[in-house]
Structures are given as structure tokens and as C-alpha cells.
C-alpha positions in Angstrom: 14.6 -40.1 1.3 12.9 -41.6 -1.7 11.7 -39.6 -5.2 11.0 -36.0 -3.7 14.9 -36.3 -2.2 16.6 -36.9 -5.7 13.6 -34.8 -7.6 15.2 -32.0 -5.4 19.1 -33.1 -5.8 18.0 -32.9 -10.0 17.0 -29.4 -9.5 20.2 -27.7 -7.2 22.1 -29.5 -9.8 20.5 -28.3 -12.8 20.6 -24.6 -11.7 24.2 -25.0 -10.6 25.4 -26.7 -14.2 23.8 -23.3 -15.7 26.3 -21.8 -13.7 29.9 -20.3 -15.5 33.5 -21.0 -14.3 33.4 -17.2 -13.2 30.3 -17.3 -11.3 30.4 -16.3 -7.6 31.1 -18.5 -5.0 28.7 -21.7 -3.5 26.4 -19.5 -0.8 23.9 -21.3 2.0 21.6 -21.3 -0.7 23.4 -23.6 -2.7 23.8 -26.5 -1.1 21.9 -29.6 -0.9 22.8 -31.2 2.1 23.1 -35.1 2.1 20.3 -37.1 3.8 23.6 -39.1 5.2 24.1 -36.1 7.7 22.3 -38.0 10.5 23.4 -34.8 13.0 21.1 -32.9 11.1 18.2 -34.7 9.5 18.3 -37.1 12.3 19.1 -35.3 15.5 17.0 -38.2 18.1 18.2 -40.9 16.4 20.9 -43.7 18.3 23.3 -42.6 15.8 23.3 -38.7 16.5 23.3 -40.2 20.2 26.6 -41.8 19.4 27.7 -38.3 18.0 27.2 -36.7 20.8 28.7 -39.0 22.7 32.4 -39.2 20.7 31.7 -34.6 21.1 31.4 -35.2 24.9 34.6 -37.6 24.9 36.7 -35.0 23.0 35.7 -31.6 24.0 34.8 -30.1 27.5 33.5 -26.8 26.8 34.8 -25.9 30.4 38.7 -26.3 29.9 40.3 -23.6 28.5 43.0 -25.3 27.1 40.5 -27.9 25.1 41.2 -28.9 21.6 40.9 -26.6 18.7 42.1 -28.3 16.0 41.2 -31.7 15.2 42.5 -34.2 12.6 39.8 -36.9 11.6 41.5 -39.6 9.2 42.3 -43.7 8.4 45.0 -45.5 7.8 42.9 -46.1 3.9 40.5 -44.7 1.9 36.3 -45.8 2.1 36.6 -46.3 6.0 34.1 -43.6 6.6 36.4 -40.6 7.8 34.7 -37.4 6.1 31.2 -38.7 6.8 32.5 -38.8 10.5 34.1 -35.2 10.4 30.8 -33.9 9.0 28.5 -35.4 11.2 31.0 -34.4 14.3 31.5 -30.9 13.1 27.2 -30.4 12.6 27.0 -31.9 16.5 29.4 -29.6 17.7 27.8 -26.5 16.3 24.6 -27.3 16.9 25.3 -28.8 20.9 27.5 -26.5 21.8 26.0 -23.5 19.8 30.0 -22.9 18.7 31.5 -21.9 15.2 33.2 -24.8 13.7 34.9 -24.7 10.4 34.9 -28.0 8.3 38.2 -28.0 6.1 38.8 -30.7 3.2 42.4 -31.2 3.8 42.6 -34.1 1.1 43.7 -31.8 -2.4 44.1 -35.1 -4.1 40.8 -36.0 -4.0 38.4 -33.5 -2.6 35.3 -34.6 -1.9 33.6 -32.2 0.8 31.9 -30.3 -1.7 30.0 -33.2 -3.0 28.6 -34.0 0.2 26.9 -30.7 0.7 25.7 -31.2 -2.6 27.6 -28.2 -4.7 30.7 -28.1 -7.2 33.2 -25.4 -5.9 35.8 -24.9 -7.7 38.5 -22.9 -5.7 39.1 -23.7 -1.9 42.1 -24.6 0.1 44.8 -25.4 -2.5 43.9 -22.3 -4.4 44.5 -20.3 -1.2 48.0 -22.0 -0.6 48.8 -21.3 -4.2 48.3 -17.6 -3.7 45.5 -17.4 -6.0 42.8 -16.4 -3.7 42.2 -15.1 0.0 40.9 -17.5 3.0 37.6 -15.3 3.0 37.1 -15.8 -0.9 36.4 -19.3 -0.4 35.1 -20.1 3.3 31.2 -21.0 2.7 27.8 -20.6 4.9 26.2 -23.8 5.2 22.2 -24.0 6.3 23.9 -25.1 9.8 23.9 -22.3 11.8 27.5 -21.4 12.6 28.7 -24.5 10.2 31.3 -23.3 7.5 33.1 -25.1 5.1 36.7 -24.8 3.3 37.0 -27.3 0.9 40.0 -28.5 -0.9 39.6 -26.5 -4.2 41.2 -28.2 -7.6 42.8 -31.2 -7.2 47.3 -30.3 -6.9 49.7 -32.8 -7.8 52.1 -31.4 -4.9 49.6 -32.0 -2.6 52.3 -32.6 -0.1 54.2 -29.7 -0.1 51.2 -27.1 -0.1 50.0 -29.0 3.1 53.6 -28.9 4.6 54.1 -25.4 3.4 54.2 -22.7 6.1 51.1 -20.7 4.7 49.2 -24.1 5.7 51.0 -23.8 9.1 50.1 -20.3 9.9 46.6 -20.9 8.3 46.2 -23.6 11.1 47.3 -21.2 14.0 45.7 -18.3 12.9 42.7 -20.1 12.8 42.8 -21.8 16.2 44.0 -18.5 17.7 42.0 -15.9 16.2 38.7 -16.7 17.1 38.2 -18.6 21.0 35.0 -20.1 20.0 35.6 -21.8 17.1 36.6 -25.0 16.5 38.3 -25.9 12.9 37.8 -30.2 12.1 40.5 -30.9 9.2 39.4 -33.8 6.6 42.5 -35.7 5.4 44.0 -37.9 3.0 44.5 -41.8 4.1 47.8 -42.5 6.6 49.1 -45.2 4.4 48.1 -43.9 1.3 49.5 -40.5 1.5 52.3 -38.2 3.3 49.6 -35.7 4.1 48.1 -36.9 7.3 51.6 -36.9 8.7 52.2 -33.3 8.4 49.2 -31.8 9.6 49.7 -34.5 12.8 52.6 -31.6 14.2 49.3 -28.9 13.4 46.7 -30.0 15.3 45.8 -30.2 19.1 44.3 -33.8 18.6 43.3 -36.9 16.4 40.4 -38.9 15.6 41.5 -42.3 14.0 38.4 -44.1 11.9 38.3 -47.9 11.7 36.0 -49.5 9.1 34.8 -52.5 11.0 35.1 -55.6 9.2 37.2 -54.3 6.6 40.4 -52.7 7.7 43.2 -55.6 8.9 45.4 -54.9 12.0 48.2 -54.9 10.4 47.3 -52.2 8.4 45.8 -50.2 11.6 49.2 -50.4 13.8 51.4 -49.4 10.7 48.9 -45.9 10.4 49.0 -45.3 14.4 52.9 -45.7 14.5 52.5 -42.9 12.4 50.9 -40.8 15.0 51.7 -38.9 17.8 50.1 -41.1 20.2 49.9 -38.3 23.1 47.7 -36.6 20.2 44.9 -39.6 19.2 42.0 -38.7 21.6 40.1 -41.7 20.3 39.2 -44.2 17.6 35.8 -44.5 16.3 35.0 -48.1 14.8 32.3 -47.5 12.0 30.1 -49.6 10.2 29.4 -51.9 12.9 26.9 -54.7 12.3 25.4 -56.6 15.1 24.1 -59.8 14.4 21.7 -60.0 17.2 19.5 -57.7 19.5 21.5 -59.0 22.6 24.9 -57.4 20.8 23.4 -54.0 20.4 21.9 -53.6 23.5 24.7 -54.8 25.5 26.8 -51.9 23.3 24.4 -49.2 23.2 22.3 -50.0 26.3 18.8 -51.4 27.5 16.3 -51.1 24.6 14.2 -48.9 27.4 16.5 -46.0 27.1 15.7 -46.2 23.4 12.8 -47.0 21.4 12.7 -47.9 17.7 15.9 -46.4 16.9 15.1 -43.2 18.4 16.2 -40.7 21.2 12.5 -41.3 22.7 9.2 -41.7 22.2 8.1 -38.2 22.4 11.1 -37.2 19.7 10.9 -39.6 16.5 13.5 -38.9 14.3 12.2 -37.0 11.0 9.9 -38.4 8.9 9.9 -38.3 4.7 7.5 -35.3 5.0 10.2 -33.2 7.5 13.1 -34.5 5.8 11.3 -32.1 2.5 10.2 -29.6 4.5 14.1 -28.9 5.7 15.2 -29.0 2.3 13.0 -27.2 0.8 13.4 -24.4 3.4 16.8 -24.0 1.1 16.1 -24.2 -2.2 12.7 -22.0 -2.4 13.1 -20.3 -5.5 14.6 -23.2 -8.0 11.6 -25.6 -6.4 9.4 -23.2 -7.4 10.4 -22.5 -11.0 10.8 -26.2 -11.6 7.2 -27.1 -10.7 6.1 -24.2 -12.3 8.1 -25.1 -16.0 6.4 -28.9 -14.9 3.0 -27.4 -15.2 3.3 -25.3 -18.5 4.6 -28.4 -20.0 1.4 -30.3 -19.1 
């Protein structure tokens, strides 16, 4: 997104730095959402296509008995998994106008906070610690009916708070409580960690990410045996290069039902100019004091 994007990432950042470990929590206002979100800042673009098309694979919004709880993960780390949960979890609420709560379920490395651009410091672990209460640390994002739960500090019993029955009844209290909401859980690697393992007995279905090119087969059958296969709803392959124009159109389609990359001709995807405008729209104020300090100075 150029200069004006990291001009704007400087100032949330500055004004949240100011902020003291007691501080209340991250709001809506906070958070500077990543321009990597391609659900949001990119909603006509082949790649929010192929969003909506793994939402329409895994989620009828006419069967009762759908899935509520989903597990996105990989067999290792860097393979893409939580940009795939966050860019699912934005096409869901914004397609299906339905709550969906976003939960960073890796408490050795938590990393959902960074991508909406804020430092929280309390979140899931806390909660299974009994320090705080679930609505102490669920956060508003700038996507309607998007909320967040991330993993909090990072626990070096990660497996046992995840295992622990507070997680369990979290889980089903969750998926039970509210009919129209649907919770996306971010984990841990399969091979790398116990974690993904337990909260495979939680949830009503799995998403397994493959980095293409980079993950060996070897490594993908070990993760999947650790699976309930009756659970894993699909695999998504990501990072997929195509070396030729033939390849991606025999993938995606004829390039008449795109154009450029886009949804269609009458729907571009956002320009620089758009991309700042829905930005700004969240962080008025500190914009505003920046420029003004800016001018003083000259």
C-alpha cells in the first residue's frame, strides 16, 4: 500500500507504545488492519473469489446441523494457516452477515494480534489461567460482526491449558450459546506441537493448509494421520505459482469470467486512494494529531 500505509501503521503504533501495561483493552479503534486481509481491502479480487469459494464448500447456511467450530492448521509452521483463518473468518461475516469469533489458539506463539495491527496483552491463556473473564478480552474489529480472542502471553504449558476442561467448555459454550455465530480456532503446527491434537476432539470440522512448493508428503500424511479424517472438510493448497497463463486459467477458469485480476470490470478491486480512505475511517483522531504536530514542526 506504499508510504501513506506504513506512515499510518507508524502512527497506531506510536499512540499504542504511549500506552501502560494497565491500560484498557485493544477497542475497534485500535487496530490497523493488515493490507494482506484480501477479504476486506480486496473484496472483487480472484483471491477473495477463492474465499468465497472454500466458505461455500464448508458452510451451507441452510443445514442446521452445519459446522460451528472450525480448526484451521498445518502440519508446520510459515504454511499460511492464520492468514487463511483470517481472511475465511472476514468472508464469512461479511457473506453471510453472521458473527464469527476469530480465536488464536497457538499460546506459544501468538500472533493474531499482530495481524490486526495492536499489542494485547491478555487473551485466551489468561482466561484459562483464571485471571480474567471471556468478555474481558473478546475484541471489536472494524469488520462488522468480526471479533477476536487472541492467545494472550505466551504459557509454557500450553498443552495442558488447551486440554484443560475450561478450554472444552469454552468451546461448547461458544458453539451453543449463540446459533449464528461461528467461532474459527487458529492453532499451533501438527507436527510441531501436541495442541492441534486436542482441540481435533473440540471442533465440528478441519481445514488442513498446504504450502505449495514447500511442505513434503511425507510430512503432510504424518499431520493427517493425526486427524480425525471424518472431521477434515478440505485442504487448501496456498502459495500456488503458475508458470503460465494456460495453468491459471485452466485452474481458475476462462480469463472472460475475470478481468485483470478482478471480480469484473464494473468492480475493480480498491485502489491506493480507497485502501486510505478505509483506514483512515479508523484512526481519525491520531491521523489528525500527527499531521497537525507535522505542521507546527515546519
Amino acid at each position: 500500500m506504499g508510504k501513506m500505509f506504513d506512515v499510518l501503521q507508524k502512527v497506531e503504533r506510536e499512540k499504542l507504545s504511549q500506552s501502560k501495561e494497565g491500560a484498557p483493552k485493544s477497542t475497534a479503534e485500535d487496530i490497523v488492519l493488515n493490507d494482506k486481509m484480501v477479504s476486506f481491502f480486496q473484496p472483487f479480487s480472484m483471491v477473495s473469489e477463492q474465499f468465497r469459494r472454500l466458505r461455500t464448500y464448508i458452510i451451507n447456511p441452510g443445514l442446521d446441523n452445519g459446522p460451528k467450530t472450525i480448526l484451521v492448521t498445518s502440519a508446520v509452521s510459515g504454511e499460511g494457516k492464520s492468514l487463511i483463518a483470517i481472511n475465511l473468518a472476514i468472508t464469512i461475516a461479511t457473506e453471510l452477515d453472521s458473527h464469527v469469533l476469530l480465536v488464536d489458539c497457538d499460546l506459544r506463539n501468538p500472533s493474531m494480534s499482530r495481524w490486526f495491527g495492536f499489542d494485547e496483552k491478555e487473551g485466551l491463556s489468561n482466561y484459562l489461567r483464571g485471571e480474567v473473564e471471556i468478555q474481558d478480552v473478546l475484541i471489536k474489529t472494524p469488520v462488522n460482526k468480526l471479533s477476536i480472542l487472541c492467545g494472550g502471553s505466551p504459557q509454557e504449558n500450553p498443552a495442558e491449558l488447551i486440554g484443560s476442561n475450561k478450554m472444552k467448555s469454552l468451546v461448547h459454550d461458544l458453539k451453543s450459546r449463540y446459533n449464528d455465530r461461528y467461532i474459527i480456532l487458529d492453532s499451533s503446527p501438527l507436527l510441531a506441537t501436541t495442541e492441534p491434537s486436542v482441540l481435533n476432539e473440540m471442533v465440528d470440522g478441519i481445514i488442513f493448509v498446504i504450502k505449495s512448493g514447500d511442505t513434503s508428503r511425507d510430512s503432510i500424511k504424518r499431520a493427517l494421520k493425526l486427524l480425525k479424517k471424518d472431521k477434515i472438510m478440505g485442504v487448501v493448497l496456498n502459495n500456488v505459482e503458475f508458470k503460465t497463463k494456460a495453468l491459471m486459467q485452466g485452474y481458475y477458469g476462462s480469463k472472460n469470467y475475470y478481468y485483470d485480476y478482478r471480480y469484473s470490470k464494473n468492480h475493480p478491486e480498491l485502489n491506493k486512494w480507497a485502501k486510505f480512505v478505509a483506514i483512515l475511517n479508523y484512526i481519525k483522531m491520531p491521523l489528525i494529531k500527527f499531521i497537525s504536530r507535522k505542521k507546527r514542526d515546519m
